[in-house]
N, C-alpha and C positions, 0 to 999 in steps of 0.2 A: 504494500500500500504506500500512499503518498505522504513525505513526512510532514509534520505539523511545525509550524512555525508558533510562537506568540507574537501578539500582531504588536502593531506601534502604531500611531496615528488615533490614538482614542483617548477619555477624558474616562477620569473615576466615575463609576458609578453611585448610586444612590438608596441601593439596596439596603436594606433595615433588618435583615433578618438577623444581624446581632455576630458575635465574632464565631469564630470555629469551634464545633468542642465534641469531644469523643473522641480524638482520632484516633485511628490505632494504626500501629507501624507494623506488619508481620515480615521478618526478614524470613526468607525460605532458604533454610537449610539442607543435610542430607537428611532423605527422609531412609527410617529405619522404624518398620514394624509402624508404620502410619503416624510416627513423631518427626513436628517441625517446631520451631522456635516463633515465637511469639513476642512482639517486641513493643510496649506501649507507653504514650506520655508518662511524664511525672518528674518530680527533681533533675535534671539537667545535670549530667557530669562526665566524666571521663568513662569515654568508651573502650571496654577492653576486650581480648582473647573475641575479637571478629573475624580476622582474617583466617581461616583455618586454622583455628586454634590457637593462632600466635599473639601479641600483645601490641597493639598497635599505638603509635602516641596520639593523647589527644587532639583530636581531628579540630582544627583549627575554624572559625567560627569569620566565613566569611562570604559577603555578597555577591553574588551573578552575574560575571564581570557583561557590559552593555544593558542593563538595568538600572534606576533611575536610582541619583545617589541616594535617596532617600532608605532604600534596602539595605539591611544592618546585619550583624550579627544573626546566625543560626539558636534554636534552642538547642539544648543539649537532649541528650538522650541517655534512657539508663534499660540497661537489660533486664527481661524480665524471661523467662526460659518456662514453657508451660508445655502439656499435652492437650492432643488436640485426635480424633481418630476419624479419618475421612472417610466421609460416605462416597460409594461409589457415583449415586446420582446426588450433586448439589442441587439444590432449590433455587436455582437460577429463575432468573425472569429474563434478562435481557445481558446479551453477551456483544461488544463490538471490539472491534481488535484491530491493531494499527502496527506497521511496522514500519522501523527509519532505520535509514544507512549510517551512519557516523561517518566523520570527517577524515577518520582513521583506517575506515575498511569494520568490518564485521556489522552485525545487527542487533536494534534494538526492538523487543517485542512486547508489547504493550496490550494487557488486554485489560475492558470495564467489564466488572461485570455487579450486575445489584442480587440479591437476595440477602431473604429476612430484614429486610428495612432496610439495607444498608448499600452502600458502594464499595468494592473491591477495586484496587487499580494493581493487577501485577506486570510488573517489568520484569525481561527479562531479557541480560547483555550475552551475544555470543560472541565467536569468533574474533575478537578483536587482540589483535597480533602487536600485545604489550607485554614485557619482561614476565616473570613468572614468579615463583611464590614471592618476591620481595616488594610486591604489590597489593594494595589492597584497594576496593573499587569504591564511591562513595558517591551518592547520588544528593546533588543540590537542589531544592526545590521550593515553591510558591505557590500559592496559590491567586487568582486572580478571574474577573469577570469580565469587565471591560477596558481595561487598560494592563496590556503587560507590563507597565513600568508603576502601577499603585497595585503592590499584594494584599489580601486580606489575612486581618491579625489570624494570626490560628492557636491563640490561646485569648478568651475573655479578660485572663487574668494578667495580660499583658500591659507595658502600657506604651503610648506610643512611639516610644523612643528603643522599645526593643525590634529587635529582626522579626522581620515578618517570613524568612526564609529560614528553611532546614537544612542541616548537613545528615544523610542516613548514609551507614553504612551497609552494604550488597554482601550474600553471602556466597563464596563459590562453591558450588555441591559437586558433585562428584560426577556429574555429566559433564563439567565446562563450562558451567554459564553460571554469569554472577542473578541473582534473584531478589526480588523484594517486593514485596505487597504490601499496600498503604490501603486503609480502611474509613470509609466515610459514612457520618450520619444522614441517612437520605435529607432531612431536613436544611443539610448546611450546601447541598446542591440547587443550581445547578453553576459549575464554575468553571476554568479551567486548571489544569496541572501542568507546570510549567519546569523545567527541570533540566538540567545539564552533568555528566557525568565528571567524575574528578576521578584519576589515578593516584595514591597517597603510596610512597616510596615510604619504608622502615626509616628514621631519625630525621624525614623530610617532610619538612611540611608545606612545602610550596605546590606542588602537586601536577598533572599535565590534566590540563579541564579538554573534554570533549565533546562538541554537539553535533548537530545533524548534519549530513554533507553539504548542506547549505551555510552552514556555519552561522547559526542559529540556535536557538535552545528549541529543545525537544517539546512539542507541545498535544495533549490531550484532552478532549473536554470530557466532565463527568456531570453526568445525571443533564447531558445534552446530546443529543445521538445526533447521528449526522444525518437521517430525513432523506428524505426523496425530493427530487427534482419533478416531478408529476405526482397529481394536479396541481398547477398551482394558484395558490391563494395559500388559504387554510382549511387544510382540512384535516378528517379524523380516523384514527385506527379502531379497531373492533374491542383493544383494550383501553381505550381513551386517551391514547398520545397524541396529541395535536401537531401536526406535518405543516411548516410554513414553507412555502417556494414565493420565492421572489426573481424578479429576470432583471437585472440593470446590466448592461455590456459594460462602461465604461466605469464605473465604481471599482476602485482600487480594494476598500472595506463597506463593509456591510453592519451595521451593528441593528439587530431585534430590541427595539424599544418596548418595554412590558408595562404597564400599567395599572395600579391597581385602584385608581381613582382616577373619572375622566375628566374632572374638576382642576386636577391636579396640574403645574404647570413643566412638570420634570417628570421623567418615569421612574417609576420604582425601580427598576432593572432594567438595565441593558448589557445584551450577550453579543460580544462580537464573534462573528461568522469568519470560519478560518479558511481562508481562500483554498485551500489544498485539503479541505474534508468535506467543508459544508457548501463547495461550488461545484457545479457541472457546466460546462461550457460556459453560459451569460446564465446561469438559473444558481442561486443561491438558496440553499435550505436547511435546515435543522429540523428537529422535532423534541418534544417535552412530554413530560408526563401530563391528564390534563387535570390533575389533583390541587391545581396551584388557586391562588386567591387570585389573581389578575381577573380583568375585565375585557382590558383593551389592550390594540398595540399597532404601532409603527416601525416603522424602520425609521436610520441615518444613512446615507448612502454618502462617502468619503472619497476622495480622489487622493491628493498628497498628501494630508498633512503630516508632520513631523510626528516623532516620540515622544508623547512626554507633553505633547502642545495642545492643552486644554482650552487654551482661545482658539485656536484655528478649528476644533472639535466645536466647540461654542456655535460657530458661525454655521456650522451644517443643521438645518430643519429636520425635523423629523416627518416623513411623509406618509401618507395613508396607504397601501395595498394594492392595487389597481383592481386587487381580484378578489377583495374583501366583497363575500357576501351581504353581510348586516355590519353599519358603521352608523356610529354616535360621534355627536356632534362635541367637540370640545368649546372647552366656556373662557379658554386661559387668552391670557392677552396677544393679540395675532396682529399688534400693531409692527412690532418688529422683526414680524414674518419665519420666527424661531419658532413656532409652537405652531401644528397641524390644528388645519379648520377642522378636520373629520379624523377618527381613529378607527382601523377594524375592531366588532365586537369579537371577545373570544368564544364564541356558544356556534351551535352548529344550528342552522337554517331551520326554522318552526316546521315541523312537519304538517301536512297536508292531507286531507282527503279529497282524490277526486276520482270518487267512485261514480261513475255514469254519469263523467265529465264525455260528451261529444263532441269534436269539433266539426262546426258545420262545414267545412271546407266548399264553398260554397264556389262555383264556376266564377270567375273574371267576369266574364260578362253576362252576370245577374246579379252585381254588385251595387249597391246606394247606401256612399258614405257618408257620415256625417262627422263632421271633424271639429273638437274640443276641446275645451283646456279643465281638464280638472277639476282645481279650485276654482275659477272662475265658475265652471257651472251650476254650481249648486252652493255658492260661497253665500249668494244676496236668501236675506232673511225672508225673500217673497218667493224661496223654494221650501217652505215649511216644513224643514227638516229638523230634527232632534239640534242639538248644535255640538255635540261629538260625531255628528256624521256628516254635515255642511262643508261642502269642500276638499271630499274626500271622494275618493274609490267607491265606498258605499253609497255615499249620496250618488255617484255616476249609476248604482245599480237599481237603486231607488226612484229612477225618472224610466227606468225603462216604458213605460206605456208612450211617454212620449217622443222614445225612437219608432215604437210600431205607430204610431198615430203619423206619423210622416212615412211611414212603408218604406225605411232606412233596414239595413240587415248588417252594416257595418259600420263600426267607429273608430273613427281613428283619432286618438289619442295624441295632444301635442306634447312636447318632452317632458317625461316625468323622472328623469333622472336627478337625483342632484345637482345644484347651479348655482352658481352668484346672485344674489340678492340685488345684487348693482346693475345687473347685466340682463336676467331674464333665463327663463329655462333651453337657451336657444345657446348659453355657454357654461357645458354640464363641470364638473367637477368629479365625476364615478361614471362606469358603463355598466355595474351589475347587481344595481339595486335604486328601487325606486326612494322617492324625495320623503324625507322624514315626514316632511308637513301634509303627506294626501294620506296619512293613516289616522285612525281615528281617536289615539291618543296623544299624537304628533310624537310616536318612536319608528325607528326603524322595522322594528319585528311585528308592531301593528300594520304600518305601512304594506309588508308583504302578504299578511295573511288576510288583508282586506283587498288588496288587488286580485287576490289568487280567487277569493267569493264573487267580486266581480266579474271576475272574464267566465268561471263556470257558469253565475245566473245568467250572464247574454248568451253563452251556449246553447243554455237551456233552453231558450227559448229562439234559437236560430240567429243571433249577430255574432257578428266575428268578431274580432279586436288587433287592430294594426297599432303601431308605435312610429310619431316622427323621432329617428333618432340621428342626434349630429355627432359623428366620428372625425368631424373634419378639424375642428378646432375647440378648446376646452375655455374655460374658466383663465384668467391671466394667473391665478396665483391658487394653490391646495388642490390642484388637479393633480398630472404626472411632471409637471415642474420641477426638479430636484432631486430626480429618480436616475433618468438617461440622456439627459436634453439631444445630448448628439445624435440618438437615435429618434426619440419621439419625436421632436419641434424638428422643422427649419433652420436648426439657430446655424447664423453665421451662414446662409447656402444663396437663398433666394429671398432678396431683399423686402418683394411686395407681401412675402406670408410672414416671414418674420415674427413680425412685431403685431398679425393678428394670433400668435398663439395656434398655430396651423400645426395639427399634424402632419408628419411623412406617413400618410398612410399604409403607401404599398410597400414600408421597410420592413422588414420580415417578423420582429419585434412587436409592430403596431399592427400589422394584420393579421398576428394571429392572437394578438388582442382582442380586432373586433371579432372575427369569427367566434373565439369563445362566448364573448356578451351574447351573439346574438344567439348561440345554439342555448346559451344561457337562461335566456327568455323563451323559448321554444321547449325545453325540455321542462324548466323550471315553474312557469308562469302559461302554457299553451298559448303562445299568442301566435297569432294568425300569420301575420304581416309586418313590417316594414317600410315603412319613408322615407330613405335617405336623404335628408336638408343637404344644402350647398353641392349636390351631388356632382358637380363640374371640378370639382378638388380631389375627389377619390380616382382622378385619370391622371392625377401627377404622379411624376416619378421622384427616385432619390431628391434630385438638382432643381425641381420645379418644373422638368419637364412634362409636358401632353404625351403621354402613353394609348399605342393604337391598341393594345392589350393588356390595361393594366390588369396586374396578378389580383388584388384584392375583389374587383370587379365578376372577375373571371371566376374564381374561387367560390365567391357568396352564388354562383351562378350554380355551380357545381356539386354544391356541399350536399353533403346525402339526407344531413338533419335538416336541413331549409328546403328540400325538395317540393315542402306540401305547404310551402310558406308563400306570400305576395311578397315580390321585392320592388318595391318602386322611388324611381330616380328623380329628385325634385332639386333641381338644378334653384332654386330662389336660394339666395345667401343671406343669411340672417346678418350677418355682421354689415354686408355695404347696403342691404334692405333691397337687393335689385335681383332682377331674375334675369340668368344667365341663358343663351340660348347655345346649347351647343350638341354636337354627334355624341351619342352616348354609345356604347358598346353593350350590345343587350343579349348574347347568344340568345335566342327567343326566350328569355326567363326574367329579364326585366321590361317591367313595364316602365312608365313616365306619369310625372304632373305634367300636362298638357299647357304650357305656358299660352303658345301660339294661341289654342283655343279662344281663353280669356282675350287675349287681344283681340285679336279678331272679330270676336262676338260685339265687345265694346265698339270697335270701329264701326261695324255696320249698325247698330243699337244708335251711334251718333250720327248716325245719314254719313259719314266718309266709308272710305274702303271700296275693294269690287267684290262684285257677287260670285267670285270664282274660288276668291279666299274662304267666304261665307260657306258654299256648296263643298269647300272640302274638309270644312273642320264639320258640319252634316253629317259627310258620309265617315266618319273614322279619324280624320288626318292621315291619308294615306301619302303622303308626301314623308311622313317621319314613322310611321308603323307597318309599311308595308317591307318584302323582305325577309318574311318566316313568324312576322308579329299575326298583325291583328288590330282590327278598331279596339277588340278589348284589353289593351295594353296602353290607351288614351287615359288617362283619369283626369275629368275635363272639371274643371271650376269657371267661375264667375265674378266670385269675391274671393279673400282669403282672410286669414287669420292676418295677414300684415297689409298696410293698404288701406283700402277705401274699404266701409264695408255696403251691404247693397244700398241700403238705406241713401248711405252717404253717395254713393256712386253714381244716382240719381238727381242730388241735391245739390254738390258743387262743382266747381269747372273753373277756379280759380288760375292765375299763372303757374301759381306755387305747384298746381296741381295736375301741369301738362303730363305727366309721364302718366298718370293712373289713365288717363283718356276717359275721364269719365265728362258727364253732359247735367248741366243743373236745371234740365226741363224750361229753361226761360227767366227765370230768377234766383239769384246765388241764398242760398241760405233757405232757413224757414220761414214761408210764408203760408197767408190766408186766402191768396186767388186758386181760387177754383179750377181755372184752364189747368194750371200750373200743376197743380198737386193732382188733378185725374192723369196727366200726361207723365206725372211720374209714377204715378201707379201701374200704369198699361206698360210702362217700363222694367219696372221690377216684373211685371207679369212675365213682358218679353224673355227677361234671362231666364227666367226660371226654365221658363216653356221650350225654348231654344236647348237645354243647360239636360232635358231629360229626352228630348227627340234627336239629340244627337248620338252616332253609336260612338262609344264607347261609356265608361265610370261617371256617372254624376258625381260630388263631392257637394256636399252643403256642407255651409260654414254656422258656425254656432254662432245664433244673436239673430240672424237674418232672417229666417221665418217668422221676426218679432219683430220687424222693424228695429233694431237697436244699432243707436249711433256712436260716434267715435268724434262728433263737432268737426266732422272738415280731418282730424289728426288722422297723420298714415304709421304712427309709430305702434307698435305692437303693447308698447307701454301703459295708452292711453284705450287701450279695449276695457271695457267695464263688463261687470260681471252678470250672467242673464237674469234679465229681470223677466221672472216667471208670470207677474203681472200683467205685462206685455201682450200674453200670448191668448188673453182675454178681451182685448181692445178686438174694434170691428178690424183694423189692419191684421191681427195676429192673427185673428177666427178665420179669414176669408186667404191669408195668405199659406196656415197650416194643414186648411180642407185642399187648396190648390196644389202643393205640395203631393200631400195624399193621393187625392187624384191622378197627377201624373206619375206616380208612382206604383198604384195598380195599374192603369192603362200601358206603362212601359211591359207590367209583370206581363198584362192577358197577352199584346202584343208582342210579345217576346220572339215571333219569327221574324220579327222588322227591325224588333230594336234592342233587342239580345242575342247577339250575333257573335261568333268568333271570327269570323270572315267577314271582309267587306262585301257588298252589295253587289250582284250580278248585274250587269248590264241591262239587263230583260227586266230590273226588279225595280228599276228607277226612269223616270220619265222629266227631265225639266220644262219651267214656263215661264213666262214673261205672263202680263195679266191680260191679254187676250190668246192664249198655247202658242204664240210664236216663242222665238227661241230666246233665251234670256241675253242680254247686252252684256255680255260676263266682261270683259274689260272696261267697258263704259264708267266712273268714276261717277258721271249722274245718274246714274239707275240705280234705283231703291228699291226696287222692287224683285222678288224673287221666290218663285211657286215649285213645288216637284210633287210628283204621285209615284209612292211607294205601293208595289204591285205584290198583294201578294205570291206564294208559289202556287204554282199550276201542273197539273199531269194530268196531258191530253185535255186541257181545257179545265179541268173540274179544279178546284180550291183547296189545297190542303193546308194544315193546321197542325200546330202543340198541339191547341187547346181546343176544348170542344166551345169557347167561349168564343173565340177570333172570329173574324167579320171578314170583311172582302178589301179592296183597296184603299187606302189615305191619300186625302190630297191636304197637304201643308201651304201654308204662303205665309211671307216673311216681308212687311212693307214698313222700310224705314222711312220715307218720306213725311213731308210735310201738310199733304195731302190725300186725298181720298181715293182709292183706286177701284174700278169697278172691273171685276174679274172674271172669268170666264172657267169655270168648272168643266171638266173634259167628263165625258161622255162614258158612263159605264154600261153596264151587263144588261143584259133585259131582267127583267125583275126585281134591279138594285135602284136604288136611290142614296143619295147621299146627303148625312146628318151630320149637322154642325155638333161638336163636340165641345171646342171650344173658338171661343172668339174675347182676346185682353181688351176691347174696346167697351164689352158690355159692362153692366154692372152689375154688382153681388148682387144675390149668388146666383145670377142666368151668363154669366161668363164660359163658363164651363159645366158640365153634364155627362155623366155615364151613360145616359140613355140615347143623350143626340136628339137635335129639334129637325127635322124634316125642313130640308129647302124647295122652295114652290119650285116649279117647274117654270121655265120662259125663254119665249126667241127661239124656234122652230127646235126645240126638244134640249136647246143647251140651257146649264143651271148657270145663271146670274144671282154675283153675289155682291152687294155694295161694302166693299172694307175700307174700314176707317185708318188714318194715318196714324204711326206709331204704333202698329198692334200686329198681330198673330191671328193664323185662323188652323185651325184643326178639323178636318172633313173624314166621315167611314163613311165607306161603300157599303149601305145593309140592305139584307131583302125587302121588298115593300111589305108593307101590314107589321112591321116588325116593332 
């Protein structure tokens, strides 16, 4: 095995468990008839008749040469010679064994082992090619926790001005190798054993000292195992030893910061991690028993400091886990950035039942999300919630009637991870555990096991549960800051990420990062889906570069646990607040936020744009999803969580506000004219109606079905919380039955408008408002009609549903004026009913049943449509 150094670079600890006491020293002799020598503290004196018998001079009482002068004088030791008859099987628990070369040639064999309460450490020296009986061997030693140059007292009764180091002498038995066993109270663990070998010449007392062929002192940890490198985080054995792995590449030292109060602004313990036992490549680990008082715990992760240099140790933070399950929030003062925002909990993950949990794994496109923030939803006191459940998980499962009430099957969740308070949940601080604040006692172990009732009860009852999450950039400060920077951040590469805190995601480190979180939430939490924020960041490479296959991309595509999962790339950047348009790499398994959609829809909603744009975010956006996608790889919005929301989208059209393209109906702000406010109503109607007859993913935004405003602000900051009161006013009643409606109508019609394939050519028909051909470049044509046909074999109508009708004819007139249309010509026996028209008024706008349009003009149907509005037409049989 790899020998052990004692590190340097570390600062005393703060451990309290009090000085040393029991030790026992077993020198191992020849054994005869199952008799060894036993050798234990007490009076301090001259040691004699050690070396084979012979009389050796008092072994000389001195420090560890490269140890800190503060190391003194050895205690002495006196013999104590006992019987002892060994059993063939010891009562071992736990056996780890270590073997170091000397600088000399031959080996040193090292093995822990604990039984009946206690620690054994036997060494044992072979082959080392030094003079012969005029020799006797002597083993220098200390003990220590986190710094090898501050030993711990190893008598209570000491005081601080005596050695904190030993001189023992080694017994040679009669195989050749010198021996010694040193004996520990499990209680006075877990620490290191630090130690260097001395050659003692008969009437010489200067001696030839030996360490590791590193030339080094010999070093050992006890009642700390060396742990596995997998899984990591923390996790637990079947006898309850706690396994920590941590990954930092460039960390010189590693020290485990232990906690036993999270109040606290120091840890109780800290264990440095011996690069040559407790590393594997970049993963650093240990393991403990998990019988200890501790709560919490951190790391220090150290580059150069010196020996001995407790300010330079001072200056390194302690950081949280990356892969801490459950973490608590520290209280200590975090002004001067030495004291962690968060610490991992020491406890294992609350278990769970999710017995006749189903997930609805529901097709792409028969998807209607509705997308939320959390707290925000159920935060305002006019969701009459308990107020330990207002603004939590619970209160999200508590509204359920009002995702079936809008005929939604999916919600997508805005970031619930831990975030800066300063910043928003858009710059997380953790990737594998939700926000202390959405549980309903505001801890972290409430936090999970109230999401975990969550996502089952929308199972239950058929929604899925997606997650926006951001991999791209963190939190500025108590995230993975102070961990790897040269691996995680930018730092120092690519000047524009820098300094927003950007991960390197596809650095090999940071993506299998995220892949854990996310298989994380999938195994751990059943969740559905996936939103990638800023997704135009996860195609950088090492240096900042645009990768045509980036690995993480690829990977998440591939991964066999996400196989049953939504993955979708939402290119908006929280941090510059702009939506990025760019080629994404999708092997057919990611889908997209449909940026273009949103635009487009607004342009033509504002009478700009041509009708070619309009007719192809319609059918799908087959400009960006064709190719092995699919229209149902669109997930097309309107408004968003950031932005204008509809309300507002209708309302202003300020300068400030050129980029949202939104149109204030004719007067900026709130007013009391009549034109104004019906023209923004038939507005909102427009997106809606546009937003579900489109193929691909609706997304509704939370607040919008309530009219709820944001005053004109596009900052995410100033979104308020839903006011459930809202959805009682004549806007909410007349905009959440609208909703509804197009949301069964999309269900019944599901061969038109739940499609995985775009639209056959046979199965679409366009028109201008008398069936000439639409002016598709034309910049003044507002107007714009199509009939979606359904399928046919040999003439006759097929169907899903036993519900579906015959043909639609849609029309879309953004103009300023009135258009008088012309309805094409159906089946013998059909006629065609108005289903909906945003010009009427509540509640004859819309209708399941459909109004019957008169017949006129030698057998063709005229219809008068009104400016700014929508018409929805079925082909049904007469009498019907």
């Amino acid at each position: 095995m790899a020998a052990l150094c004692p590190l340097t670079s570390v600062r005393p600890c703060s451990f309290s468990s009090g000085a040393m006491e029991s030790i026992k020293v077993k020198v191992a002799a020849n054994y005869k008839g199952g008799q060894k020598v036993v050798l234990g503290f007490g009076r301090m004196v001259a040691v004699k008749k050690l070396f084979l018998g012979e009389v050796a001079p008092t072994i000389p009482r001195t420090s560890c040469p490269g140890l800190a002068s503060r190391v003194l004088a050895a205690s002495r030791v006196s013999v104590v010679q006992t019987q002892e008859v060994r059993s063939e099987v010891d009562e071992l628990k736990t056996v780890s064994k270590y073997l170091f070369r000397t600088e000399i040639g031959g080996h040193v064999k090292v093995s822990v082992r604990k039984k009946n309460g206690k620690y054994a450490v036997c060494i044992e020296v072979s082959s080392l090619e030094v003079g012969t009986n005029d020799y006797g061997l002597v083993l220098t030693w200390g003990i220590y926790r986190s710094n090898s140059a501050s030993f711990i007292p190893l008598d209570s009764q000491q005081s601080a001005s005596h050695s904190r180091t030993v001189d023992t002498p080694l017994i040679h038995n009669s195989s050749g190798q010198f021996a010694l066993e040193l004996e520990f109270q499990a209680k006075q663990t877990p620490f290191y054993l630090s130690f260097l070998l001395k050659f003692i010449k008969k009437a010489d007392t200067s001696g030839l000292e030996i360490r590791s062929h590193r030339k080094v002192n010999f070093c050992v940890p006890v009642g700390l195992d060396r742990g596995h490198p997998y899984p990591l985080g923390l996790s637990f054995s079947n006898d309850g030893s706690m396994n920590f792995a941590f990954v930092s590449r460039s960390s010189k030292n590693v020290v485990l910061c232990l906690y036993d109060d999270t109040t606290g602004e120091r840890p109780a313990l800290e264990l440095d991690l011996d690069p040559y036992v407790n590393r594997s490549g970049d993963v650093w680990h240990a393991s403990l028993e998990g019988a200890w008082a501790f709560v919490s715990y951190g790391y220090r992760c150290k580059n150069a400091a010196l020996p001995g240099d407790t300010d330079a140790f001072d200056a390194e933070p302690v950081v949280l886990d990356p892969y801490a399950k459950i973490i608590v929030n520290s209280i200590a003062d975090h002004e001067t950035g030495l004291f962690p925002k968060y610490l991992g909990r020491l406890c294992k993950e609350p278990t769970f039942d999710w017995t006749g949990d189903v997930r609805p794994n529901l097709p792409m496109e028969k998807l209607v999300v509705y997308r939320l923030n959390v707290k925000r939803f159920t935060e305002s006191q006019s969701s009459k919630l308990y107020s330990d459940v207002v603004g939590t998980f619970d209160g999200v499962a508590e509204k359920l009637n009002h995702f079936k009430s809008l005929g939604v099957n999916a919600v997508l969740l805005e970031p619930i991870f831990p975030f800066a308070e300063q910043q928003g949940p858009y710059f997380p601080c953790h990737f594998f555990s939700p926000a202390s604040l959405l549980g309903p006692s505001g801890g972290s172990v409430s936090a999970i096991s109230s999401m975990k009732e969550m996502v089952k009860k929308l199972h239950a009852h058929g929604l899925e549960v997606f997650l926006e999450v951001v991999f791209t950039h963190t939190d500025e400060g108590g995230a993975l800051q102070g961990i790897d920077d040269a691996s995680y951040y930018y730092a120092n590469r690519v000047p524009d990420l820098e300094s927003r805190n950007a991960l390197n995601c596809n650095y090999p480190i940071v993506q299998t990062l995220i892949l854990d979180s996310l298989r994380h939430w999938v195994t751990e939490f059943h969740i559905d889906g996936f939103c990638f924020m800023n997704a135009s960041l996860l195609l950088r490479g090492f240096h900042g570069e645009t990768l045509s296959r980036p690995p993480l991309v690829e990977s998440i595509a591939f991964d066999p646990l996400l196989s049953n999962t939504k993955i979708i790339a939402d290119c908006w950047d929280p941090q510059e607040l702009v939506l990025e348009e760019t080629h994404f790499p999708h092997w057919k398994r990611w889908a997209e936020i449909n940026a273009k959609f949103c635009s487009d829809v607004r342009i033509f909603l504002k009478g700009e744009g041509l009708l070619s744009d309009l007719a192809t975010r319609l059918c799908g956006s087959g400009d960006i999803f064709s190719g092995g996608r699919g229209p149902a790889f669109s997930f097309n919005f309107v408004a968003r969580n950031s932005g204008l929301p509809l309300v507002d989208l209708v309302s202003f059209s300020s300068d400030e506000l050129a980029s949202e393209l939104s149109w204030n109906c004719g007067e900026e702000g709130p007013t009391n004219k009549t034109p104004v406010l019906e023209r923004r109503l038939k507005q909102i109607r427009n997106y809606l109606f546009i937003l579900f007859i489109s193929l691909g993913v609706p997304v509704l935004n939370m607040g919008d079905e309530c009219g709820q405003s944001s005053g004109a602000s596009t900052s995410y900051s100033d979104r308020k919380p839903f006011d459930w009161n809202a959805l009682s006013t004549g806007f909410g009643v007349q905009t959440t039955q609208f909703i509804s409606f197009l949301s069964s109508f999309r269900m019944r019609r599901s061969d038109l408008f739940q499609k995985g394939n775009f639209l056959k050519e046979e199965n679409i028909e366009w028109h201008g408002s008398d069936q000439s051909t639409p002016n598709w470049e034309d910049p003044l044509s507002k107007f714009l009609a199509m009939t979606l046909k359904a399928d046919r074999v040999e003439g006759e109508l097929i169907f899903e549903s036993s519900d579906a009708n015959g043909d639609l004819f849609i029309a879309f007139n953004a103009a300023r004026h009135p258009e008088s249309i012309t309805l094409p010509p159906v089946a013998e026996g059909m006629a065609w009913h108005r289903l909906v028209d945003t010009a009427l008024p509540f509640p004859g706008f819309f209708t399941n049943d459909g109004e019957p349009v008169g017949e006129q003009m030698d057998g063709l149907f005229i219809y008068k449509m009104k400016s700014h509005s929508c018409l929805l037409f079925e082909a049904k049989s007469v009498g019907e």
